[in-house]
C-alpha positions as CSV (number, residue, x, y, z in Angstrom):
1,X,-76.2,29.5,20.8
2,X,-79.8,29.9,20.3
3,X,-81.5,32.1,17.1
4,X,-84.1,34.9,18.0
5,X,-87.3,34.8,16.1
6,X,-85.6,38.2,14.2
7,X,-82.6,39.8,14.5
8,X,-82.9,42.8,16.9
9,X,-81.0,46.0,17.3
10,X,-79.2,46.9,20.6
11,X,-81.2,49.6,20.8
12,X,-84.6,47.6,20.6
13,X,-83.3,45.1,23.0
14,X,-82.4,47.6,25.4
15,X,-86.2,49.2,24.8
16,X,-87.7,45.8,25.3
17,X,-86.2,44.8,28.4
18,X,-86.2,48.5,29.9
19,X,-82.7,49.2,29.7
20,X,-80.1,51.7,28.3
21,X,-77.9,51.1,25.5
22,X,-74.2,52.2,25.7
23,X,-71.8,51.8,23.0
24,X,-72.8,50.9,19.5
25,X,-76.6,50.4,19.3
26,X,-77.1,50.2,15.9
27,X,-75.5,46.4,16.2
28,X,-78.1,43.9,14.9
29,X,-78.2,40.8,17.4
30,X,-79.5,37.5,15.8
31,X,-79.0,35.4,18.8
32,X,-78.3,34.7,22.4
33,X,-75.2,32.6,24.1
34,X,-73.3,32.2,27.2
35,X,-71.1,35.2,28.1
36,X,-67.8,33.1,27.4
37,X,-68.9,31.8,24.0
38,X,-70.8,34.8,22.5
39,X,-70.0,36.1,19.5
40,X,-70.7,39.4,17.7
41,X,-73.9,38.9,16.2
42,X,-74.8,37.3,20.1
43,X,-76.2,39.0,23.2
44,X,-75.2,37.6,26.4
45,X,-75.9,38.6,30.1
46,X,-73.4,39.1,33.1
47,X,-75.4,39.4,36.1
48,X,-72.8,38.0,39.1
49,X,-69.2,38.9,39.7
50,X,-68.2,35.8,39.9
51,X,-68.3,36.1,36.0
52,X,-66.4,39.0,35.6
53,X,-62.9,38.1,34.2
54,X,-65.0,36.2,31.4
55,X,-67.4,39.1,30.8
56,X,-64.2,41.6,30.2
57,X,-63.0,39.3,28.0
58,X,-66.4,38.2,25.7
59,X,-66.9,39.1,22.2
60,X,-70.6,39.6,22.7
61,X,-72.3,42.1,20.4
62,X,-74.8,43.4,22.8
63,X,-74.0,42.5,26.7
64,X,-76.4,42.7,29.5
65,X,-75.1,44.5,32.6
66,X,-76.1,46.1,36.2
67,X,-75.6,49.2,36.5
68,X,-72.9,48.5,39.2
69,X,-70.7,47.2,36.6
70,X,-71.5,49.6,33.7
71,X,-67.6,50.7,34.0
72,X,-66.2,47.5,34.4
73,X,-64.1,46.3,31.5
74,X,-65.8,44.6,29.0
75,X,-65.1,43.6,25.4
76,X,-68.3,44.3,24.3
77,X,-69.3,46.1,21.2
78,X,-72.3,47.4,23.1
79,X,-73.8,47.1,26.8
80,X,-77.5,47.5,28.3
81,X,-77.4,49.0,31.4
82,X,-80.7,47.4,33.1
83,X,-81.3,46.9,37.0
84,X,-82.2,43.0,36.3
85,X,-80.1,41.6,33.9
86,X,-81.1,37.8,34.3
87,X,-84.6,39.0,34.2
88,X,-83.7,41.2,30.8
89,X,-82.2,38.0,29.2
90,X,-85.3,36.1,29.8
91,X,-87.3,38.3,28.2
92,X,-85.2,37.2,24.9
93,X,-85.1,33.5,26.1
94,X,-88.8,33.9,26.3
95,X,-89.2,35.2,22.3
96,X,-87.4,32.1,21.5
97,X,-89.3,29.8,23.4
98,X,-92.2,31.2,22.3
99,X,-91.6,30.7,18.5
100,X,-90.6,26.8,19.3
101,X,-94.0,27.0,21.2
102,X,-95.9,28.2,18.2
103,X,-94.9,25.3,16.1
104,X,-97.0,22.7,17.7
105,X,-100.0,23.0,15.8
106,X,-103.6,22.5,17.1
107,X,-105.6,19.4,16.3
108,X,-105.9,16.3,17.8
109,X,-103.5,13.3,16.1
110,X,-105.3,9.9,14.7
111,X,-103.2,8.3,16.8
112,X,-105.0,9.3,20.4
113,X,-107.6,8.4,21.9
114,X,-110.3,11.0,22.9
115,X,-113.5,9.5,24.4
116,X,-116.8,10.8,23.3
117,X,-118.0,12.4,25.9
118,X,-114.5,14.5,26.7
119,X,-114.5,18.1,26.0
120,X,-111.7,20.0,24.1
121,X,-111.4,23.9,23.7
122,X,-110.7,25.8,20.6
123,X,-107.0,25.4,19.5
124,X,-105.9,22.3,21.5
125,X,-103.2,20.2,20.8
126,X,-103.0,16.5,21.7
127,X,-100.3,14.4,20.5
128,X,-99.7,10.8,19.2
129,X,-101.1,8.4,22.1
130,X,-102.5,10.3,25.0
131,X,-105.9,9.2,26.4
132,X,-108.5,11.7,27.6
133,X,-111.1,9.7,29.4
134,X,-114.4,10.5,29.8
135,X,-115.6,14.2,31.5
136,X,-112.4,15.3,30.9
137,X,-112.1,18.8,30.0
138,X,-109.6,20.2,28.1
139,X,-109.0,24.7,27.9
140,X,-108.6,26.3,24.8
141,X,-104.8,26.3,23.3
142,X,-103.9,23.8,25.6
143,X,-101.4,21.6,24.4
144,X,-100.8,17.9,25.4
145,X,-97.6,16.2,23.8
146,X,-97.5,12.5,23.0
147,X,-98.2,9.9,25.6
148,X,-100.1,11.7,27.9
149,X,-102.8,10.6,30.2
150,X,-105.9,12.8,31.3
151,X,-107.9,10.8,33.6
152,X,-111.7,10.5,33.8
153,X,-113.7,14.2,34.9
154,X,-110.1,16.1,34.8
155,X,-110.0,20.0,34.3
156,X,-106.9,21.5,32.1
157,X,-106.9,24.6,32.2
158,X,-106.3,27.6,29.4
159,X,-102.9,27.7,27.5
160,X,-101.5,24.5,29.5
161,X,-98.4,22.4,28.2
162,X,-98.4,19.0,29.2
163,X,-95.0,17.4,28.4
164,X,-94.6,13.7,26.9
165,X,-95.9,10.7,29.7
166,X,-97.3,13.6,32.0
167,X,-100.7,11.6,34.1
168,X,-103.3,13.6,35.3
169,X,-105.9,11.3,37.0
170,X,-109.0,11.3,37.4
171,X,-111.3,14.7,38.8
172,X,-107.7,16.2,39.2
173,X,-107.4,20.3,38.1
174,X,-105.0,22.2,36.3
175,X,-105.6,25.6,36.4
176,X,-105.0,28.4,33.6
177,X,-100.9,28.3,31.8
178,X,-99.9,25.7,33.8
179,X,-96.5,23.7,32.5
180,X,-95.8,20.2,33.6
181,X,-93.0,18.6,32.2
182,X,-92.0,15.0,31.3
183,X,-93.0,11.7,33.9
184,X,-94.6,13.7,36.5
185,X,-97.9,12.3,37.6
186,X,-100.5,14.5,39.6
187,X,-103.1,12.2,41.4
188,X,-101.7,9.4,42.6
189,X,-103.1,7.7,45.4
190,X,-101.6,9.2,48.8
191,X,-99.8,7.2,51.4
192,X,-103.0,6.0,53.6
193,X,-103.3,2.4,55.4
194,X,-104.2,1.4,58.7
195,X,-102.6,-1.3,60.3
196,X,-104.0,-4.5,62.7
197,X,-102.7,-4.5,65.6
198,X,-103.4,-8.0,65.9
199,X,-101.9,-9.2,63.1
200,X,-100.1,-6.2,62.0
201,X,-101.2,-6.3,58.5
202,X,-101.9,-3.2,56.8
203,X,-105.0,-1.8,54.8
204,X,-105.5,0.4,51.8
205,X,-107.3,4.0,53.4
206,X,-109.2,4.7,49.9
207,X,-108.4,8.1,48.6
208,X,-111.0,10.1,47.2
209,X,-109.9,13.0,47.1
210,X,-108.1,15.2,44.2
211,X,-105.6,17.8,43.2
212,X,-106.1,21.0,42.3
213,X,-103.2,23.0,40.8
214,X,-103.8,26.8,40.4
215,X,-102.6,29.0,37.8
216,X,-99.5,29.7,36.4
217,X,-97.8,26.8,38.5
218,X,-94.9,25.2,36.9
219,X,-94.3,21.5,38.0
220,X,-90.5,19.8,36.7
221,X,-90.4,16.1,35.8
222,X,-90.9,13.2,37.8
223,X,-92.5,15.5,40.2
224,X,-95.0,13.4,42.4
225,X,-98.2,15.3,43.7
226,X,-100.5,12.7,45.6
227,X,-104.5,13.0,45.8
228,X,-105.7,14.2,49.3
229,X,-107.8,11.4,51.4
230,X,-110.7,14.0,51.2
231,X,-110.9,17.3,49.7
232,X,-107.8,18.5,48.0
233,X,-104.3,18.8,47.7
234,X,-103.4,22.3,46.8
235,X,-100.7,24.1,45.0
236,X,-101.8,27.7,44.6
237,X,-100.9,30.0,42.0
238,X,-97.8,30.7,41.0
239,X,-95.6,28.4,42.4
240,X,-92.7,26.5,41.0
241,X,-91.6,23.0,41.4
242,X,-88.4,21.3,40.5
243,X,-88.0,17.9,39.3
244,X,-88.1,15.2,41.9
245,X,-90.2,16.8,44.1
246,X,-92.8,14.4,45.9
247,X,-96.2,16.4,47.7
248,X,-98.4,13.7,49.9
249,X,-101.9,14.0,50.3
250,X,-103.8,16.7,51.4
251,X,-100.5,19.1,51.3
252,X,-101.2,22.6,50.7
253,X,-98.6,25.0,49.0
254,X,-99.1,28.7,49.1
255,X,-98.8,31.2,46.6
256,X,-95.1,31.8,44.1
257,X,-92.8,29.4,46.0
258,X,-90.1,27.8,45.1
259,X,-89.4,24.3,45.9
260,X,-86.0,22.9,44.7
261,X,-84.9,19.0,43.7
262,X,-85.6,16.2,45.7
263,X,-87.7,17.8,48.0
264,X,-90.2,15.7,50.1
265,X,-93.4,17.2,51.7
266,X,-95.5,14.3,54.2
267,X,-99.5,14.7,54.0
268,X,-101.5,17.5,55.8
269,X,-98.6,20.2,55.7
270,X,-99.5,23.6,54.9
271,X,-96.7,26.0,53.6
272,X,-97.4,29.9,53.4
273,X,-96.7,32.0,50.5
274,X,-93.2,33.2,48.7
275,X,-91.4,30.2,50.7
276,X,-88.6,28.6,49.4
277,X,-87.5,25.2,49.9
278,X,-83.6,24.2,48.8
279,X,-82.9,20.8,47.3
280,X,-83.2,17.5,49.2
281,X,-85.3,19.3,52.1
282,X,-87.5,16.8,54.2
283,X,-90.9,18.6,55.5
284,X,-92.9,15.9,58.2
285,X,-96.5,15.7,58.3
286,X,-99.4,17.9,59.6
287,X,-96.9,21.3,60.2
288,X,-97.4,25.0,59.5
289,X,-94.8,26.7,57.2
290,X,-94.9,30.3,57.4
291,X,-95.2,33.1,54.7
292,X,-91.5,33.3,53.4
293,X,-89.7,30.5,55.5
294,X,-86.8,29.5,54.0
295,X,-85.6,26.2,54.0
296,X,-81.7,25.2,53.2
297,X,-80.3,22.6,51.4
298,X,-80.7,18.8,53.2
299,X,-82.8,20.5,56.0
300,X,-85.4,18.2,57.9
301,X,-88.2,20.0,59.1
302,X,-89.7,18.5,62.1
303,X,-92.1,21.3,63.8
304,X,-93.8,24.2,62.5
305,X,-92.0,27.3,61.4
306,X,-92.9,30.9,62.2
307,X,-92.6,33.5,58.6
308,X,-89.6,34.5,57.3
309,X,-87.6,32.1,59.6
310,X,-84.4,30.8,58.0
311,X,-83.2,27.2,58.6
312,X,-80.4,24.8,58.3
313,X,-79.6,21.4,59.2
314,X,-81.4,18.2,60.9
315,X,-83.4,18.6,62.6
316,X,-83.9,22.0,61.4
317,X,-82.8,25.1,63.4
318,X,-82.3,28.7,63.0
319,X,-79.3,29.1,60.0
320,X,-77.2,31.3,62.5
321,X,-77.7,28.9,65.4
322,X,-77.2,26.0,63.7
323,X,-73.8,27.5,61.7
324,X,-72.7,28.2,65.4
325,X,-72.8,24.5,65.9
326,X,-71.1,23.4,62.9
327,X,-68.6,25.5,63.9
328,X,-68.1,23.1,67.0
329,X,-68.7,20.2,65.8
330,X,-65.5,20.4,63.6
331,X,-63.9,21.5,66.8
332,X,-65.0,18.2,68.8
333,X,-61.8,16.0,68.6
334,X,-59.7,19.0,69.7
335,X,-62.0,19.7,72.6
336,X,-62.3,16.1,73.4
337,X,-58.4,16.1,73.3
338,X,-58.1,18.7,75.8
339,X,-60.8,17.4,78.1
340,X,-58.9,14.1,78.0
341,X,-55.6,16.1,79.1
342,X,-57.5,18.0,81.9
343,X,-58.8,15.1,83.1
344,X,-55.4,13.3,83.0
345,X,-53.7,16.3,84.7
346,X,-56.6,16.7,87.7
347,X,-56.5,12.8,88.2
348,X,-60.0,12.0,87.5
349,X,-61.2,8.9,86.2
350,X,-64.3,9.6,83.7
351,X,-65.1,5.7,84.4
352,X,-64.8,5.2,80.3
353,X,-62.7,1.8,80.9
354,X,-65.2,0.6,84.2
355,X,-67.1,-2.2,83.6
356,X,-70.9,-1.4,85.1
């Protein structure tokens, strides 16, 4: 359970997320929970079927429904009707992350280190031992927690949040609202060396190139984003990024995707816009990904793939294809079994047991 800034009626909730009250909307909500443990001063949501026996029986006070189940049962002393109900309760999330937001205060603690020659914006926070080298810029209201690292000629944009240990190295770019959260490190050197082919040692390629992160991207912990060899790698705008997600050098990622845990992108891939990658998906190097490909869980990616083309499995292959195959692979002993019998009853020797 989680407190709202200020208790709100059903009535207000339903006109701040676009919805219709049913039931008692007078009820004042003062917090928000999961639909099994709500209370009656809570509002909860109920967005999937799956949840239904547990939304029938919840003690919410103010319930967030589809309109497809505004008859179900329901416990409920009231219900929003509203066409997106996960997207209604994070409008109330939101006011409550917000206010937890707005008690980092601007200012810049005794305990970092800020070179001379770095610039900060009006209203930025920076926490107890992050470096800002020198060049670095930092936007107004941005706010970097403890520990981080902002390397030399860096650009943060407006209204960033940089979460504790985050690196940013040097001449790397953070575009405007940009959120990146605990251990991730954006600027790494990429994955470059050349190898002798006389002695078969290996050499550093130097990588001078940067990152550049557009607006409104969202990058999870851990996350991995390496500097290109020249130019940049890009994340546009938009786009969200699980933790554990690794992006090699000069990778380019379109506009609003989605790309789930333990993902791994090798350098000089481009990816479209509105894609969406599952968790553990493998993506080789120097391929196209098309505007709203969709790649499944564990998926290896080893050639390009044309817009809005769905795959599954390794190497990666069109979903209903490669479910066809599944299906016979769990069939094999059986049809190995039978082959065996045919063979057995025609009298013909598969040469299995003959030496060569």
């Amino acid at each position: 359970m989680k407190h709202l800034p200020k208790p709100l009626t059903v009535a207000e909730i339903a006109a701040l997320v676009g919805g219709r009250a049913v039931g008692d909307a007078t009820g004042v909500v003062e917090s928000v929970a999961e639909v099994a443990s709500a209370g009656p001063k809570d509002a909860a949501t109920f967005h999937n079927m799956k949840y239904a026996a547990e939304a029938a029986a919840s003690k919410a006070g103010c319930l967030l429904v589809p309109p497809a189940a505004e008859g179900a049962p329901c416990a409920a002393k009231a219900k929003v009707i509203v066409a997106d109900p996960q997207a209604a309760f994070a409008l109330l999330l939101g006011l409550i992350d917000a206010a937890k937001h707005a008690r980092v205060p601007p200012g810049v603690s005794p305990r970092a280190s800020v070179h001379p020659e770095a610039k900060l914006g009006a209203g930025v926070a920076v926490g107890d031992f992050t470096v800002i080298e020198k060049g670095a810029v930092i936007g107004d209201g941005a706010v970097l927690m403890a520990q981080v690292y902002v390397g030399a000629d860096a650009k943060i944009g407006r209204d960033c949040r940089l979460y504790p240990q985050v690196v940013v190295r040097e001449e790397c770019e953070l575009g405007d609202e940009v959120i990146v959260h605990a251990g991730a490190v954006i600027g790494a050197d990429g994955f470059g060396f050349t190898t002798d082919r006389k002695t078969g040692r290996h050499a550093k390629i130097p990588q001078i190139g940067n990152v550049v992160i557009q607006n409104r991207v969202e990058i999870g912990a851990n996350v991995t984003i390496d500097r290109a060899t020249l130019g940049s790698t890009i994340v546009e705008s938009g786009t969200k990024i699980d933790n554990l997600v690794h992006l090699a050098h000069n990778v380019r990622i379109g506009r609003d995707c989605f790309i789930a845990g333990q993902t791994g992108f090798a350098g000089s891939t481009t990816v479209g816009n509105n894609a969406v990658f599952a968790g553990q998906t493998g993506i080789a190097g120097h391929l196209t990904i098309g505007d709203g490909a969709v790649i499944t869980a564990q998926t290896g990616v080893m050639s390009d793939v044309a817009s809005k083309t769905i795959l599954f499995g390794t190497p990666g292959r069109p979903h209903r294809e490669a479910f066809k195959l599944q299906a016979l692979y769990g069939r094999l002993p059986e049809l190995v079994s039978r082959l065996k019998a045919l063979e057995k009853k025609l009298d013909i020797d598969d040469g299995a047991d003959t030496a060569p």
